[in-house]
C-alpha atoms as one frame of an Amber mdcrd trajectory, in Angstrom:
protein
  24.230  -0.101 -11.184  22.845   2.391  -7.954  24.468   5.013  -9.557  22.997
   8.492 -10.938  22.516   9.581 -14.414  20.104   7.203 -15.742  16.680   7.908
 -17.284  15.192   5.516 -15.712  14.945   6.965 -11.564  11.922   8.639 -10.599
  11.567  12.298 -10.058  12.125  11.351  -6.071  15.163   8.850  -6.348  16.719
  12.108  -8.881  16.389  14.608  -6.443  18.304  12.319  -3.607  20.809  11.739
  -5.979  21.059  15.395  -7.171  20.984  16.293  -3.097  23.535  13.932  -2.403
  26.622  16.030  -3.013  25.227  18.927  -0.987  25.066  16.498   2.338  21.390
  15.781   2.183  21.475  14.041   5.308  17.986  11.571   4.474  14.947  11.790
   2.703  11.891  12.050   4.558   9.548   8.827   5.044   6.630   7.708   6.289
   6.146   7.557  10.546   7.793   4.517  11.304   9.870   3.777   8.466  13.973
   3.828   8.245  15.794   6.816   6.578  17.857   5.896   3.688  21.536   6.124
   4.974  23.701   8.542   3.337  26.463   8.389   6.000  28.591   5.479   7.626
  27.482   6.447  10.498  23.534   6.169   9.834  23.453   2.607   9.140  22.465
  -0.380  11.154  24.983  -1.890  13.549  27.751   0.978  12.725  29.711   1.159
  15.346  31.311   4.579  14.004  30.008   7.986  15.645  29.338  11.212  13.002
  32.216  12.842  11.932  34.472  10.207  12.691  37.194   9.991  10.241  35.785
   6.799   8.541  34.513   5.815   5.206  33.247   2.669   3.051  34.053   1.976
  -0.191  30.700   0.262  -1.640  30.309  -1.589  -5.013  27.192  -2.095  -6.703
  26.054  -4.562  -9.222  27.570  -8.066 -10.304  29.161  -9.587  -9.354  31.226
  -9.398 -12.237  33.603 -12.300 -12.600  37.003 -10.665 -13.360  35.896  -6.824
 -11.537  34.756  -8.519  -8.404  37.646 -10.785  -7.965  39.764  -8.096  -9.017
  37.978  -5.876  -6.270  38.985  -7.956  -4.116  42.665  -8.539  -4.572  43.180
  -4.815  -4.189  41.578  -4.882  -0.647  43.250  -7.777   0.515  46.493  -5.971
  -0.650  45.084  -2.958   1.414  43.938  -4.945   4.431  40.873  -3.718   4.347
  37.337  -4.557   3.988  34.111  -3.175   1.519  30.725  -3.838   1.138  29.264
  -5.438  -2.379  25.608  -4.820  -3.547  24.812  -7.558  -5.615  21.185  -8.543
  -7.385  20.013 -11.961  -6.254  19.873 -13.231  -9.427  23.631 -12.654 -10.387
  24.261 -14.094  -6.969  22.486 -17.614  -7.424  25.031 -17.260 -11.093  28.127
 -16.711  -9.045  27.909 -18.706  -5.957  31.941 -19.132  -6.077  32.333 -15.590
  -6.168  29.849 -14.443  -2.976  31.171 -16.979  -0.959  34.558 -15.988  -2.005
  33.447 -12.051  -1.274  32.118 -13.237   2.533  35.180 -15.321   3.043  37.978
 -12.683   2.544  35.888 -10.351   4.920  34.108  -8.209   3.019  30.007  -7.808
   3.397  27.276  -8.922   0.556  24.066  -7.103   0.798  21.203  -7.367  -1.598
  20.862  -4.902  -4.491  16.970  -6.285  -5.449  16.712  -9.294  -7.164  17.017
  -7.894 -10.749  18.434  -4.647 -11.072  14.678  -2.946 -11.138  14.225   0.225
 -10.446  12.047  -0.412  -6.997   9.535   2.410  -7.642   8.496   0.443 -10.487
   7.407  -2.957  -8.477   4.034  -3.234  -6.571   4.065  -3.879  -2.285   4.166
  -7.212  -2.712   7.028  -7.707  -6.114   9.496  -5.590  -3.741   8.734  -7.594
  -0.843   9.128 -10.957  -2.872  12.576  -9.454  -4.785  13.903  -8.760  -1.132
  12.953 -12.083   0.629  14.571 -14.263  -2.219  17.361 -12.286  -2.836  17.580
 -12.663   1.117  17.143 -16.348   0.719  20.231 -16.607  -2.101  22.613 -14.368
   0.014  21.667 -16.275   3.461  22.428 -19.964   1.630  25.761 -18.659   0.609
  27.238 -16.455   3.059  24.725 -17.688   6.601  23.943 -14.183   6.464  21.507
 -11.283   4.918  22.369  -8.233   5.796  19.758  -5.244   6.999  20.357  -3.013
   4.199  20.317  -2.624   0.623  20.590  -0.903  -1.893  17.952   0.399  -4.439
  19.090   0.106  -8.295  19.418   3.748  -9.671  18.795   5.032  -6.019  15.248
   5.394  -7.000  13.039   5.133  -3.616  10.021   6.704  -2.508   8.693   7.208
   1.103   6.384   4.274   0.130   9.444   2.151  -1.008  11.472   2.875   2.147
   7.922   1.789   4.183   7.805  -1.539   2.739  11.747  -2.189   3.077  10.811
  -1.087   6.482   8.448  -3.551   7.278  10.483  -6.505   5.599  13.166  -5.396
   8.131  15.571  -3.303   5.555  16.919  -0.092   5.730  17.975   1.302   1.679
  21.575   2.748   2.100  22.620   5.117  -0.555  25.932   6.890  -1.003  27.356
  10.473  -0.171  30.575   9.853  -3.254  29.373   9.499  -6.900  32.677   9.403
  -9.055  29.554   8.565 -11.998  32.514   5.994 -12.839  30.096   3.212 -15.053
  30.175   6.212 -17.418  33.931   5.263 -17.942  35.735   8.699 -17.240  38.883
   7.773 -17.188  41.254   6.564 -13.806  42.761   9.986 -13.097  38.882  11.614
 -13.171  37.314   8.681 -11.059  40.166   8.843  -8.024  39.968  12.904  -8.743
  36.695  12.988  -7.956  36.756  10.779  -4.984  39.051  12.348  -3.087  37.360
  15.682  -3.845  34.175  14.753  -2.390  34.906  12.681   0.505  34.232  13.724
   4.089  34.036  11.778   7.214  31.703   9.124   7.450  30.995   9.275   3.563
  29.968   6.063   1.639  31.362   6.064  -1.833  29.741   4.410  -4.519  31.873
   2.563  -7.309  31.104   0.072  -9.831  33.912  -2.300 -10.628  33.587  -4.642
 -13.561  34.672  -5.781 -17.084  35.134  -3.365 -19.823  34.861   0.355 -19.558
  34.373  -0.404 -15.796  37.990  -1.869 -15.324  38.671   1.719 -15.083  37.104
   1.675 -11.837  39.815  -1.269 -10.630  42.560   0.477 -12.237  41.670   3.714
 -10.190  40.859   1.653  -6.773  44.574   1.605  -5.488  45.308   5.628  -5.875
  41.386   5.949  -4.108  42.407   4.161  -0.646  46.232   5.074  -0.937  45.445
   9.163  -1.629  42.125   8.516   1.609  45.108   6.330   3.471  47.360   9.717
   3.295  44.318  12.003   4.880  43.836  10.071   7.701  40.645   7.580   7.037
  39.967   4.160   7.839  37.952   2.193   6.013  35.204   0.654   7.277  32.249
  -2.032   5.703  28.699  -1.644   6.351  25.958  -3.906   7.841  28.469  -6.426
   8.484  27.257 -10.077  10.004  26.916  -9.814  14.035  28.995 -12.330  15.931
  27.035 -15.828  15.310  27.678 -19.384  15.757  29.168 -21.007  12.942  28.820
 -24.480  13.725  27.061 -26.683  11.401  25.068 -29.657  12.143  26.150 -32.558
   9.123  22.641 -34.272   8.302  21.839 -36.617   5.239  18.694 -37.720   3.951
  18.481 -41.233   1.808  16.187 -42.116  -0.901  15.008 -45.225  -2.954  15.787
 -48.818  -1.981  19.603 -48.715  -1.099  20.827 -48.133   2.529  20.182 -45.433
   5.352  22.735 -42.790   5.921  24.898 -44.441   8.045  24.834 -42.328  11.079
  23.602 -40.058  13.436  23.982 -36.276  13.471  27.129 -34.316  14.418  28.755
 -31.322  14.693  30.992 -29.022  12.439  32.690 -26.120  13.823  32.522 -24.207
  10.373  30.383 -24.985   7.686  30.511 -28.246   5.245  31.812 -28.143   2.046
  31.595 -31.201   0.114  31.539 -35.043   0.712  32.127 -38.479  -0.788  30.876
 -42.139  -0.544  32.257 -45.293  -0.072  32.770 -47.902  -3.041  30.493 -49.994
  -0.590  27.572 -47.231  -0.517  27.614 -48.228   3.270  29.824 -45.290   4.229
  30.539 -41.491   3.408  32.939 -38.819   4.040  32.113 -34.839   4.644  34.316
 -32.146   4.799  34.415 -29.017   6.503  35.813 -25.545   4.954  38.026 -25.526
   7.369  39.317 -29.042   6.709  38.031 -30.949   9.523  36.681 -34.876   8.041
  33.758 -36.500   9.482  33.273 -40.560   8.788  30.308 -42.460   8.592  29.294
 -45.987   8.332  32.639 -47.946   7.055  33.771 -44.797   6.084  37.893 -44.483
   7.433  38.797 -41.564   9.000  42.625 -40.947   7.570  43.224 -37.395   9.385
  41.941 -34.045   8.694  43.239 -30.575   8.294  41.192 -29.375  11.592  43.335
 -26.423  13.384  45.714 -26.043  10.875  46.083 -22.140   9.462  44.752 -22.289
   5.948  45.492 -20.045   2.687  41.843 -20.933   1.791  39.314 -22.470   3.019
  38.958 -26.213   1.935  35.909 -26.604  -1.129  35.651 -29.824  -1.774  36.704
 -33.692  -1.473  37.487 -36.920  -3.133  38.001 -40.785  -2.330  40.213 -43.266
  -3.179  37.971 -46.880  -4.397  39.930 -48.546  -1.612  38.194 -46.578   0.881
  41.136 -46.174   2.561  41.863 -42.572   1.604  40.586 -38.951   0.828  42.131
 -35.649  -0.874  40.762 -32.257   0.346  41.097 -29.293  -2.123  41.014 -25.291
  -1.197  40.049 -22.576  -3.286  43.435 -21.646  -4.198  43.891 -25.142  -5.570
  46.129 -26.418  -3.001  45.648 -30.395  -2.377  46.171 -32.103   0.836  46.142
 -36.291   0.846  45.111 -38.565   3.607  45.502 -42.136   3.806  46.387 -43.814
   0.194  45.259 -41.101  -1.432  48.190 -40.036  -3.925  49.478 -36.527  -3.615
  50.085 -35.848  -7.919  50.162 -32.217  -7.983  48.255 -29.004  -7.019  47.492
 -25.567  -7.974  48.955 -23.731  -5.238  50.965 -20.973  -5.305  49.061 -20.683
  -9.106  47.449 -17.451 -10.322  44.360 -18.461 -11.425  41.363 -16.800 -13.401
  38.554 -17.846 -10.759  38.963 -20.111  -7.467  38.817 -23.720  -7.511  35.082
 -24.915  -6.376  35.943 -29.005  -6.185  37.384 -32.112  -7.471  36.696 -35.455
  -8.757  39.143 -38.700  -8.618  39.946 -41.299 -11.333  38.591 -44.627 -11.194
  42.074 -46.240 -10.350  42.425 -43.567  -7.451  46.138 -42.250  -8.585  45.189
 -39.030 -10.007  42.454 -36.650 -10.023  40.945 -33.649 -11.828  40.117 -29.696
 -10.002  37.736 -27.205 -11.709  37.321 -23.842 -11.360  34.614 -21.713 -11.190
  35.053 -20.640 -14.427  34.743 -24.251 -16.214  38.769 -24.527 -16.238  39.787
 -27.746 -15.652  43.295 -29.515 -14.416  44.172 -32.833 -14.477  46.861 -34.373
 -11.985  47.912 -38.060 -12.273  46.904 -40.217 -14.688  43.372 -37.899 -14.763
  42.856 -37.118 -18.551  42.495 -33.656 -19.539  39.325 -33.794 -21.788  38.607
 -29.932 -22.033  37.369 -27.244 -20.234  34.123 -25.155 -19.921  36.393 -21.835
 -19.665  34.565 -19.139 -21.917  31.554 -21.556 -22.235  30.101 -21.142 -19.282
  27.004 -18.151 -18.611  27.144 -19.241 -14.653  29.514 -20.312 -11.491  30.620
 -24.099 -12.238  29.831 -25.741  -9.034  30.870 -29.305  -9.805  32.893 -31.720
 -12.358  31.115 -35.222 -12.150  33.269 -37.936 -13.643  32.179 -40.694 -15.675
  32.111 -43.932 -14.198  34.794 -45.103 -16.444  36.846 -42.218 -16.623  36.993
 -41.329 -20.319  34.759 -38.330 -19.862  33.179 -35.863 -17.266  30.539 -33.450
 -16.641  30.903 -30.056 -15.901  27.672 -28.613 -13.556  26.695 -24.673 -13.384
  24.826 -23.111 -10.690  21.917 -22.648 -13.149  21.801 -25.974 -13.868  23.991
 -26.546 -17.394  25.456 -28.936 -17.770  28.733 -29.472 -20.078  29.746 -32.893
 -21.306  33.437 -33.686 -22.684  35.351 -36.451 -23.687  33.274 -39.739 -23.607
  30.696 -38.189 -21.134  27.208 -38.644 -23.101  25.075 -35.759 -23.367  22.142
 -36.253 -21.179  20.261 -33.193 -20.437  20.423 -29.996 -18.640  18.582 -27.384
 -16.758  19.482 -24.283 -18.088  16.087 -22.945 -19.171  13.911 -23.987 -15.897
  13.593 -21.356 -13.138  15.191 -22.954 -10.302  14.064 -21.993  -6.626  17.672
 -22.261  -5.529  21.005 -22.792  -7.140  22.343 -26.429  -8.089  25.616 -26.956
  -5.663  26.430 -30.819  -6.727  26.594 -33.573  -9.311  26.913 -37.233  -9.088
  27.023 -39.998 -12.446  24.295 -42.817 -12.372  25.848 -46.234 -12.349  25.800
 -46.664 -15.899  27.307 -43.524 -16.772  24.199 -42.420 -18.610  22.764 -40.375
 -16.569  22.981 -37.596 -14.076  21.454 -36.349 -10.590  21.651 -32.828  -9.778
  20.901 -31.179  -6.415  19.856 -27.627  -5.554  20.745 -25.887  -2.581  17.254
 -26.650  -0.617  17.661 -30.124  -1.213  15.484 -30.683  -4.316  16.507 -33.540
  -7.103  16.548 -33.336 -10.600  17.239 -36.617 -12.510  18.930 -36.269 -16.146
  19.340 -39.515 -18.483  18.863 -42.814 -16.882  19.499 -41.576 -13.709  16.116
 -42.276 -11.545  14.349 -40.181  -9.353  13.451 -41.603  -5.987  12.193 -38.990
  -4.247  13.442 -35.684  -2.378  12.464 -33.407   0.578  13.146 -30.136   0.100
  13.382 -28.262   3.276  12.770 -24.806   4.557  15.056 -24.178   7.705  16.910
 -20.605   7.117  20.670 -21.645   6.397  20.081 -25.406   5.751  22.187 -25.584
   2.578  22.411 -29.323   0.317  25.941 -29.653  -0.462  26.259 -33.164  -2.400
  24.230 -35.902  -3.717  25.783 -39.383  -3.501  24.675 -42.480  -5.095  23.578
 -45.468  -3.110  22.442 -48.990  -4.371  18.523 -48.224  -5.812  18.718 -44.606
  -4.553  20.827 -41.402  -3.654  21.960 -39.462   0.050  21.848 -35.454  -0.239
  23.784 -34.515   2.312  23.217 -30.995   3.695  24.268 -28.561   6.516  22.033
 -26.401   8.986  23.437 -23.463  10.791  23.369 -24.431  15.259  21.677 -21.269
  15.794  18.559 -22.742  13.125  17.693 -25.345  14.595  20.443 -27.610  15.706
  21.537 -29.519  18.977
């Protein structure tokens, strides 16, 4: 929550909060250091002038599975975009979600990595709550913002010098509806409209519960700002970058090389798949472009064609002969002798789809969501979900090599086992430096590897661990591990602009 009323602020972050609604332009700081913003217009990169007619709807905390997604259906009816403060650690629990956040538009910006009050942590705890919350936002969305936004509002001149020197500017708000207190729709748009003026920054925390009140009131905000004349505007929003991606792999243990050299994605890669030979592998792009190594086949791709969502993930037939590709609204396109048996499109769903798996005999296949749900198309065997089970984003469903059973893998590292799938470990109570983002079965079905986003390997069952390089390059981002004879590839994805040709 950033928003006012709690016991918790300092004296200082109080008085800003209190000052707010008089147009306190900034509190003072230290020479040197960045003002907090309190206006549209005082924030990095705005590209709006004071008193233009302009303001930014802001929500803080989360993300919150249903409020966020929610949130984000009523902009996209709206056409417009906000700005989401989110703690790093509910981030790295909802990868599905930020990416889904970035995706339709809208800016992510760090909220500290637990929602601490910042006047509370030492020089160098704020410092290390900014860079890895930095580090989470940047492997999801290529991008951390220059601002965020202190839990409770609580800074101090020395606060605002340290986010200063680790290149951050703490935006605040000039609109406090005080909706987490659950007032009721009518009072929350009421006081909304009241209080804005140009350039103002509203604060608003959508959610679950009580704070589905917030949602409910989020149409009658913009329409009843809509009728005065605004436009709505997001803040700190990603500068024009390259978003080509260079495909790498690294291999491990006895079996073969990656079979290939490096090349180029115009958009960033999403998922991949091997060969039944383990000589060859397939990656896909979000926008549905297919790269093919080794004996791999290319079978066509979905490269310029205008998407409803971006692609997520990928599957291969055994023949090697054919690929599906799946987007996040559960639409499924077939290549090759891949069987089309069904898709999710045109489907409300709970949460967006985040991959798929095939069957052994090829002619069916299974898509999660992020939210454990699972579908089965084909002959695929529905052998239950994760839905309500799950405490973080699923990220991947990892079949059994015989099909009577599958895995389902959460960003924190949980893993779910149904139908025939044995139980063979998880990593729910380690502290992971970055979120898991694949899966993949041993051989013997026993066993599981599990890879984080910078590339490290953790080995569950009889699955063996033959080694790993974690890496360090901003916006390098692991997105699959795939089993080789006496080893494993991770495949991964670094930004042009980090490091790439």
């Amino acid at each position: 929550m950033g928003g006012a009323g709690r016991s918790r602020r300092t004296g200082i972050g109080l008085a800003v909060a209190v000052a707010l609604g008089a147009g306190l332009a900034s509190l003072p700081s230290p020479s040197g250091a960045r003002t907090p913003a309190f206006s549209v217009a005082d924030t990095p990169g705005a590209t709006a002038a004071p008193g233009d007619r302009v303001v930014a709807l802001t929500f803080d905390d989360g993300p919150d599975r249903w409020g966020t997604t929610q949130t984000l259906a009523v902009l996209a009816r709206y056409g417009i975009k906000g700005t989401f403060f989110v703690t790093g650690q509910g981030a790295a629990g909802a990868p599905d979600v930020i990416r889904q956040i970035a995706r339709e538009g809208s800016v992510v910006a760090g909220h500290g990595w637990r929602h601490t009050s910042l006047t509370s942590l030492s020089d160098a705890e704020l410092t290390a709550s900014v860079s890895q919350t930095d580090t989470t936002l940047r492997d999801l969305t290529g991008y951390a913002p220059p601002c965020m936004r202190p839990p409770y509002g609580a800074i101090s001149p020395r606060v605002v010098d340290t986010l200063a020197r680790a290149g951050k500017t703490a935006v605040l708000w000039s609109v406090d509806p005080f909706d987490w207190k659950g007032p009721g729709v009518a009072a929350i748009t009421s006081r909304v409209l009241s209080a804005v003026r140009p350039g103002a920054i509203v604060l608003l925390h959508p959610g679950s519960g009580v704070r589905a009140q917030t949602v409910a009131a989020l149409p009658g905000i913009i329409e009843g700002l809509q009728a005065r004349g605004y436009r709505f505007v997001s803040l700190c929003g990603a500068p024009p970058k390259d978003e080509r991606t260079v495909i790498q792999a690294d291999s491990f243990g006895t079996g073969p090389g990656w079979p290939g050299t490096q090349l180029v994605s115009n958009t960033a890669i999403v998922g991949a798949a091997a060969t039944a030979t383990g000589h060859g592998a397939w990656v896909a792009a979000s926008d549905g472009g297919v790269f093919a190594f080794g004996d791999a086949v290319f079978a066509g791709s979905l490269g310029g064609r205008l998407l409803n969502q971006a692609v997520v993930g990928m599957a291969a037939t055994p023949s090697g002969r054919g690929y599906w590709l799946v987007a996040a609204d559960g639409g499924v396109f077939a290549f090759g002798d891949a069987v089309f048996a069904g898709s999710l499109g045109g489907r409300l769903l709970n949460q967006v789809v985040v991959g798929m798996a095939a069957t052994p005999s090829g002619r069916g296949y299974w898509l999660v969501a992020a939210d454990g749900g699972v579908f089965a198309f084909g002959d695929a065997v529905f052998h239950g979900s994760g839905a309500g089970k799950v405490t973080a984003g699923v990220v991947s469903l990892v079949v059994a090599p015989d099909g009577q059973g599958y895995w389902l893998v959460s960003s924190d590292g949980a893993v779910l086992a149904r139908g025939g799938a044995p139980a063979v470990g998880s990593l729910r109570d380690l502290a992971l430096s970055r979120p898991v983002v694949a899966g993949a079965a041993s051989p013997t079905g026993q066993g599981l590897w599990l890879v984080g986003g910078d590339g490290g390997i953790f080995a569950l069952g009889d699955a063996a661990f033959t080694g790993a390089r974690p890496w360090t390059t901003p916006g390098t981002v692991a997105v699959a591990v795939l089993p080789t004879a006496g080893g494993y590839w991770v495949v991964r994805g670094t930004p042009v602009a980090a490091g790439g040709p």
